[in-house]
ROTOR-858344 format. One line per 4 residues: for each residue x, y, z of N, C-alpha, C. Coordinates in Angstrom, 1 decimal, always signed. Layout:
BEGIN
X,Y,Z,X,Y,Z,X,Y,Z  ...;
***
This chain:
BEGIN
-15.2,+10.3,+20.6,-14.0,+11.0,+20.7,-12.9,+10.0,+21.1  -12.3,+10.2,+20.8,-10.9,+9.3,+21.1,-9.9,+10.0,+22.6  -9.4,+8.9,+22.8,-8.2,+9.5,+24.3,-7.9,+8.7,+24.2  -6.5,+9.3,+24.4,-5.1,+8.7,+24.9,-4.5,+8.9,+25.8;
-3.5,+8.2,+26.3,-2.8,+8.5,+27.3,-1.6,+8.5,+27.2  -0.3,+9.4,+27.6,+0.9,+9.5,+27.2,+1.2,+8.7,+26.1  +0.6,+9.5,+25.1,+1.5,+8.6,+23.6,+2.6,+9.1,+23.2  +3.9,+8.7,+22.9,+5.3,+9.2,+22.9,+4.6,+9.9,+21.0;
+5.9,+10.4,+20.5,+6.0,+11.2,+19.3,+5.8,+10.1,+18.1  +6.3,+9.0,+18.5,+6.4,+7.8,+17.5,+5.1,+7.4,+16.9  +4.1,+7.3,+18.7,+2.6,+7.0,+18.4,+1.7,+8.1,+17.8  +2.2,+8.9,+18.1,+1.6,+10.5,+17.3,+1.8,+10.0,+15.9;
+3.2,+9.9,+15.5,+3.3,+10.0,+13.9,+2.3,+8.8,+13.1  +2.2,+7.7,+14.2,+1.7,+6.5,+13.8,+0.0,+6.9,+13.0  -0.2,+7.6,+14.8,-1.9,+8.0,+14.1,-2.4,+8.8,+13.3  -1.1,+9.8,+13.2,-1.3,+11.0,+11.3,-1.2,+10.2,+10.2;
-0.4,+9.1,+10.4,+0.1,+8.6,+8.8,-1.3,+7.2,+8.4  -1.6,+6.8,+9.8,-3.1,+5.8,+9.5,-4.1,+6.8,+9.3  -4.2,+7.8,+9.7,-5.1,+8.9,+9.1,-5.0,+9.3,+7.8  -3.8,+9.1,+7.3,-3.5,+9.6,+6.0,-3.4,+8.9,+4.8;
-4.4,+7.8,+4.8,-4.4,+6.7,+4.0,-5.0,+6.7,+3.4  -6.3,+7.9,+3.3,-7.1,+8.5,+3.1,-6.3,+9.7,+2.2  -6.9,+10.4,+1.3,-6.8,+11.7,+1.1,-7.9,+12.7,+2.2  -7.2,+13.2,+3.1,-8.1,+14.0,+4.0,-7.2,+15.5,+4.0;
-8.1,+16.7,+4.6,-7.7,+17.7,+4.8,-7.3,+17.3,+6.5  -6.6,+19.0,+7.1,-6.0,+19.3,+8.1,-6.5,+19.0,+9.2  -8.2,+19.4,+9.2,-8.6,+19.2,+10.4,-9.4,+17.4,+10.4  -9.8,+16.7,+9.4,-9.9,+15.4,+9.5,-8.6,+14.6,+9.7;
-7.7,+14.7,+9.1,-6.5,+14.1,+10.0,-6.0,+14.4,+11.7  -6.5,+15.3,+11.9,-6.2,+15.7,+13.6,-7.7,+15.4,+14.2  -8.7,+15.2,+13.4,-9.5,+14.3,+14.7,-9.4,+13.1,+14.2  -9.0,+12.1,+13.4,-9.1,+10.9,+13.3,-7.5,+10.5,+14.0;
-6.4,+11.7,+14.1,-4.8,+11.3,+15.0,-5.8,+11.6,+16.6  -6.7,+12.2,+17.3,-6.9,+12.8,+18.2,-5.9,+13.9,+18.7  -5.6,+14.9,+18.1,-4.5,+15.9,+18.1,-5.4,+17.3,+17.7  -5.2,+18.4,+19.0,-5.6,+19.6,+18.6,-4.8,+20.0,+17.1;
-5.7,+20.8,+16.2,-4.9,+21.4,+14.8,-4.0,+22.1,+15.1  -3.3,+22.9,+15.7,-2.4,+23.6,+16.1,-1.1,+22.4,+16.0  -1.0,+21.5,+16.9,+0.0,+20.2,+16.8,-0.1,+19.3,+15.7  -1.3,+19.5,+15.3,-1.4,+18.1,+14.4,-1.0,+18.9,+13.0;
-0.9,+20.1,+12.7,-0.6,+20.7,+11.9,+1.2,+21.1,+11.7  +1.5,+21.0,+12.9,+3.5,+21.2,+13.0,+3.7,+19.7,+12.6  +2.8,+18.5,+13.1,+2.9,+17.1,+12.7,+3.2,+16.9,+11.4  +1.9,+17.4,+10.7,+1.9,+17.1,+9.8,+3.2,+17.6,+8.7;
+4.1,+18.8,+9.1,+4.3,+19.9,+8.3,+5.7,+18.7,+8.5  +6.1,+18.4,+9.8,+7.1,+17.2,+10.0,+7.3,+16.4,+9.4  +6.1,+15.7,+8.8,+6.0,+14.3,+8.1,+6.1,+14.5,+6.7  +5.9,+15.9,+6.1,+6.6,+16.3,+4.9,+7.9,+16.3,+4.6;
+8.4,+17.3,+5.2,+9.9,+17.2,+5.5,+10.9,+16.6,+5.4  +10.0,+15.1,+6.1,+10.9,+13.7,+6.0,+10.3,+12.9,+4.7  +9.2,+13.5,+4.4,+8.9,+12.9,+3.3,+7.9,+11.6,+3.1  +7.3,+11.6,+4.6,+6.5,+10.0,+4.8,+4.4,+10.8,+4.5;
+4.7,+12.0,+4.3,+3.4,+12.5,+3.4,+3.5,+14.0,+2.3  +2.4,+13.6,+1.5,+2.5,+14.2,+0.3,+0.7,+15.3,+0.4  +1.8,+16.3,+0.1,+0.6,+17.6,+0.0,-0.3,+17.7,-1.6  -0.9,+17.6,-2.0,-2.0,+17.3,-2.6,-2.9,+18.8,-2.9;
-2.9,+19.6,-3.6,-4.1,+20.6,-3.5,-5.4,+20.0,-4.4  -6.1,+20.9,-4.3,-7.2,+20.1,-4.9,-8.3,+21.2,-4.7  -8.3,+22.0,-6.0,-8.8,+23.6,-6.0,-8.0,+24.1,-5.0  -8.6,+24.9,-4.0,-8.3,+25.5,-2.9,-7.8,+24.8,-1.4;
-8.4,+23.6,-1.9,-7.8,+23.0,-0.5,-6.6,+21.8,-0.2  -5.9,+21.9,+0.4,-5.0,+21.2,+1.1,-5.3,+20.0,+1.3  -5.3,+18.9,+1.2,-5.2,+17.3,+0.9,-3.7,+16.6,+1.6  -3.6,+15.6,+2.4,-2.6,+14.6,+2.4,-3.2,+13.6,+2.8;
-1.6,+12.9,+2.1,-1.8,+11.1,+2.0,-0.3,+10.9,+2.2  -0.6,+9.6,+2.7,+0.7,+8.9,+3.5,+1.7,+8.7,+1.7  +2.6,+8.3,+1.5,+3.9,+8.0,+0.5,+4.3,+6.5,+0.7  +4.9,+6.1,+0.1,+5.3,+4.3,-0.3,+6.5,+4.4,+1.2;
+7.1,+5.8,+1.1,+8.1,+5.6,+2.7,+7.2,+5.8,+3.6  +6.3,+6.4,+3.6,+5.5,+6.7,+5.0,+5.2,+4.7,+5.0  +4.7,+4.4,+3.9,+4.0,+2.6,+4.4,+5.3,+2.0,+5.2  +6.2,+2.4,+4.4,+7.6,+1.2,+5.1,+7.6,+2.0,+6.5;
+7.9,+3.5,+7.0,+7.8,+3.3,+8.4,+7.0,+2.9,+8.6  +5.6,+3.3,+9.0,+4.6,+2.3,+9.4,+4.8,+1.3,+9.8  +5.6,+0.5,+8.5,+5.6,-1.6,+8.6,+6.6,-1.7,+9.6  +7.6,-0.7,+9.5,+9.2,-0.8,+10.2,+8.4,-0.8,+11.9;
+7.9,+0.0,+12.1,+7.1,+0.2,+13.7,+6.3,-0.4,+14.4  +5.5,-1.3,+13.4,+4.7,-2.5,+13.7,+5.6,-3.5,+14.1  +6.7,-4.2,+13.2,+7.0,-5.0,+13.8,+8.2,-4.1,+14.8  +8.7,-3.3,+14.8,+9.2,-2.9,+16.2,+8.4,-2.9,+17.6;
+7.3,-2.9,+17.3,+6.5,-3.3,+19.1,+6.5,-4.6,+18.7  +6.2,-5.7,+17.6,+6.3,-6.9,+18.2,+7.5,-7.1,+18.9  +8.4,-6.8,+18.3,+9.6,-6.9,+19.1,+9.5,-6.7,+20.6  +9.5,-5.2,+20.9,+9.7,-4.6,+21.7,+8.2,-4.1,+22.2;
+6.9,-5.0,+22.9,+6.0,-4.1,+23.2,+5.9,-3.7,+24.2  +4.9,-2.3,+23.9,+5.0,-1.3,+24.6,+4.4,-1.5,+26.2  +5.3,-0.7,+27.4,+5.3,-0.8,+28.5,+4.2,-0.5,+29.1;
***
């Protein structure tokens, strides 16, 4: 099992969208982010929105994967902790 410790919203998005590199369902992306489905599912619904993941069906089920903009955040946030690493 995974734990974290105060991860701000940024590090949240971080660990949906490296989960999402994958084609995975709802509840494999909320245990590979470590996020109850309840949140990791408003996450996810977030990261649509903006457009940095793509819903996927596949028969009956629900599928996401990260987008070419989900990669550039990603890369944009990486080197922002080089910059700026975290406290």
């Amino acid at each position: 099992m995974i734990v974290y410790r105060n991860r701000c919203r940024h590090d949240i998005v971080r660990s949906v969208l490296e989960a999402c590199r994958e084609e995975l369902g709802i509840t494999e992306v909320c245990r590979r982010a470590g996020l109850p489905v309840d949140r990791g599912r408003r996450m996810v619904n977030l990261l649509l929105r903006y457009g940095l993941l793509v819903e996927l069906q596949k028969g009956r089920r629900r599928r996401y994967r990260i987008t070419p903009r989900g990669y550039e955040w990603l890369g944009t946030y990486e080197r922002l902790e080089e910059v700026l690493p975290p406290v």
